[in-house]
N, C-alpha and C positions, 0 to 999 in steps of 0.2 A: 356086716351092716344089718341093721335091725328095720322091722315098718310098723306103724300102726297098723294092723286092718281097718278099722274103725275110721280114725281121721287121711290116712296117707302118707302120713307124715315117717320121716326116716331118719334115725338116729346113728351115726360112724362107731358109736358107743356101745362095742360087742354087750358089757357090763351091764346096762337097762336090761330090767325086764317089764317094763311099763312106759307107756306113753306118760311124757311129763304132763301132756295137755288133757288127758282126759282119762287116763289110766287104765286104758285098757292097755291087756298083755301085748307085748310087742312079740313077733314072728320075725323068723329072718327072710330078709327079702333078697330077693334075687340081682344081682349085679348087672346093670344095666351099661351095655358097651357105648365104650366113648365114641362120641358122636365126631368126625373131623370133619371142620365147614371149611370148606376153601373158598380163599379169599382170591378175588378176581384183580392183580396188580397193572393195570395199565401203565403200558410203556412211558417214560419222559420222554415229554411233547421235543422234538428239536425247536431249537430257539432258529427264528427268521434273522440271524445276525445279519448274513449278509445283505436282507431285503433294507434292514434299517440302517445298515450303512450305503449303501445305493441312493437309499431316501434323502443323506444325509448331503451327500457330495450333490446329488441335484438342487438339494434349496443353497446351497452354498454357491454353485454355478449361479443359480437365479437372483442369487443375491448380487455377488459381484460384477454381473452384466447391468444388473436397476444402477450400482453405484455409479461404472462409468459411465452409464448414459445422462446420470444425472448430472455427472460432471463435466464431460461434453457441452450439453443444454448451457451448463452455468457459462461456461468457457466463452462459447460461442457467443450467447446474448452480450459477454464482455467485451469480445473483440465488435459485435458489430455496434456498440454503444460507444467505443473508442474513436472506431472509423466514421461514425457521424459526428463524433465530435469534431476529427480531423477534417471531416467537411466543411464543417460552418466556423473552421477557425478556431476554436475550441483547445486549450493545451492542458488535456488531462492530469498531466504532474507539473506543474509551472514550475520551474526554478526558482531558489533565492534569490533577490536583491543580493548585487555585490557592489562595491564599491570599486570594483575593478571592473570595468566592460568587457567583453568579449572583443578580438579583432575580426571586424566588419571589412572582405574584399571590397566590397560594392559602396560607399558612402551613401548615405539617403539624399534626399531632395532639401533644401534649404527650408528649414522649420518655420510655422509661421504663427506657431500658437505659443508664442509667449504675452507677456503681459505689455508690451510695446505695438509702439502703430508704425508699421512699417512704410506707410506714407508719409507718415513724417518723421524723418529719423532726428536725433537727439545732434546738437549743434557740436562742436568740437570740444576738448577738456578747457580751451580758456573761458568758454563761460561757467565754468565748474556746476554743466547741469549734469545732476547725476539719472538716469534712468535704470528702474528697478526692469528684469526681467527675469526671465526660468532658467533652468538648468540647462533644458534640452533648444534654448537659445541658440543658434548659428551665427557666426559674422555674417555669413552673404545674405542674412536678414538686411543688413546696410549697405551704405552704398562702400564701394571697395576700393575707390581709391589709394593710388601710396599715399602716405603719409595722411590720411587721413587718421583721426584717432576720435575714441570713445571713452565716456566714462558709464560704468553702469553699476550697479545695485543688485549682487546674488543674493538671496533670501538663505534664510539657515534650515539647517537639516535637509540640506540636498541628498540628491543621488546623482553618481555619477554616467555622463552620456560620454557618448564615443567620439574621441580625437583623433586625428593623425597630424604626426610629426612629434619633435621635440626642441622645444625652444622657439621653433618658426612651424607654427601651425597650420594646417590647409585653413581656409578661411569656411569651409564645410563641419569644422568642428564646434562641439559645444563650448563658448566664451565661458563659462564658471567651470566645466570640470577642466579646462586649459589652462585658468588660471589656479588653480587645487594643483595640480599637475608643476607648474611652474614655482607655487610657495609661496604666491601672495596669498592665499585664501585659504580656508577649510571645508571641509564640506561641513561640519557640525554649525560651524559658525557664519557663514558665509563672509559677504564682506563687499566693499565697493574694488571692480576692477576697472584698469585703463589699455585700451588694447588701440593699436597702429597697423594699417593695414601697409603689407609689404609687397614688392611682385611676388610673382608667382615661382615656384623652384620646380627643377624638374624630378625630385623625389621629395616623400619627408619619412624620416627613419620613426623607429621605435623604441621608445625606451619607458622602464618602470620610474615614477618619480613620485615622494609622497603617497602611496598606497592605491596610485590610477596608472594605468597602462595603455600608451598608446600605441595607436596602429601606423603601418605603415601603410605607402600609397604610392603610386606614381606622379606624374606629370599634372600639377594643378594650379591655374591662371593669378589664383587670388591666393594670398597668406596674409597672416595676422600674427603679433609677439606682443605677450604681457608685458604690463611696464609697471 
């Protein structure tokens, strides 16, 4: 290796005998020992796997306890918004209308909201007066008499109310779904019926007739049969 004296400068180029930059003669210069710098390698950091899995399963806990408490909360405000319905009478899922009733142990009280004035009941069929009323109609709306008889006037597009018997009906049943039931009438179409008050039997059975179902019953003073 060769050097300027002159600029510094150093040539690998045994073969110079002049500095290219300023020509003066080149000298050989002296070999200067390599230099080793050590490099300082800090260790890899350990990774925190386990802190951030730790971290993980806690929001995961925290999350799953908010979920069911929130659904608790919903739950509960449901049940107690059911049970105040159930208080004030209320029937959160109402059933269908069917044209078939349900069997009723208990017979209700004789109806009195039909379209008739039960003060003054309607005269026998020989004066051919016909009086219109409801479905939910009862004979012991009239008076009960044997052999007494009515004629009356069902309206269309009924629904059907709850009977008992077949053929010879308690006198506590509905006149229009008793006569649907017996196949003078429809419920779509209604129709005029004629009904005869009978005694009273000590049962009345059950049977399906026309697409209404009636109840059975026991021991009942007054009966009635479509005509």
């Amino acid at each position: 290796m060769k050097a300027c004296p002159k600029c510094g400068q150093t040539f690998n180029d045994d073969s110079l005998g002049f500095c290219l930059l300023d020509g003066t003669a080149l000298v050989a210069a002296e070999s200067q020992p390599t230099v080793v710098i050590e490099r300082h390698v800090e260790p890899p950091k350990k990774k925190n796997t386990g802190l951030w899995v730790g971290l993980i399963i806690v929001i995961m806990l925290f999350g799953t306890v908010a979920v069911a408490g929130l659904l608790m909360l919903f739950f509960g405000k449901r049940d107690e918004s059911v049970n105040a319905n159930n208080k004030n009478g209320i029937n959160a899922s109402p059933s269908p209308k069917s044209s078939t009733p349900k069997p009723s142990p208990t017979p209700s009280a004789p109806s009195r909201t039909s379209t008739i004035d039960a003060s003054n009941p309607p005269k026998d069929e020989n004066a051919d007066e016909v009086t219109p009323i409801a479905w939910n109609t009862q004979a012991t709306t009239f008076k009960t008499d044997v052999g007494q008889t009515y004629k009356f006037q069902c309206p269309e597009n009924g629904t059907a109310e709850a009977i008992w018997g077949s053929d010879t009906y308690a006198a506590i049943s509905s006149i229009c779904t008793a006569a649907v039931h017996a196949g003078v009438i429809t419920l779509e179409r209604g129709g005029v019926v004629t009904i005869e008050f009978r005694p009273g039997r000590a049962a009345y059975g059950s049977t399906v007739r026309n697409g209404v179902t009636s109840n059975t019953f026991g021991e009942y003073q007054y009966s009635f049969v479509v005509r």
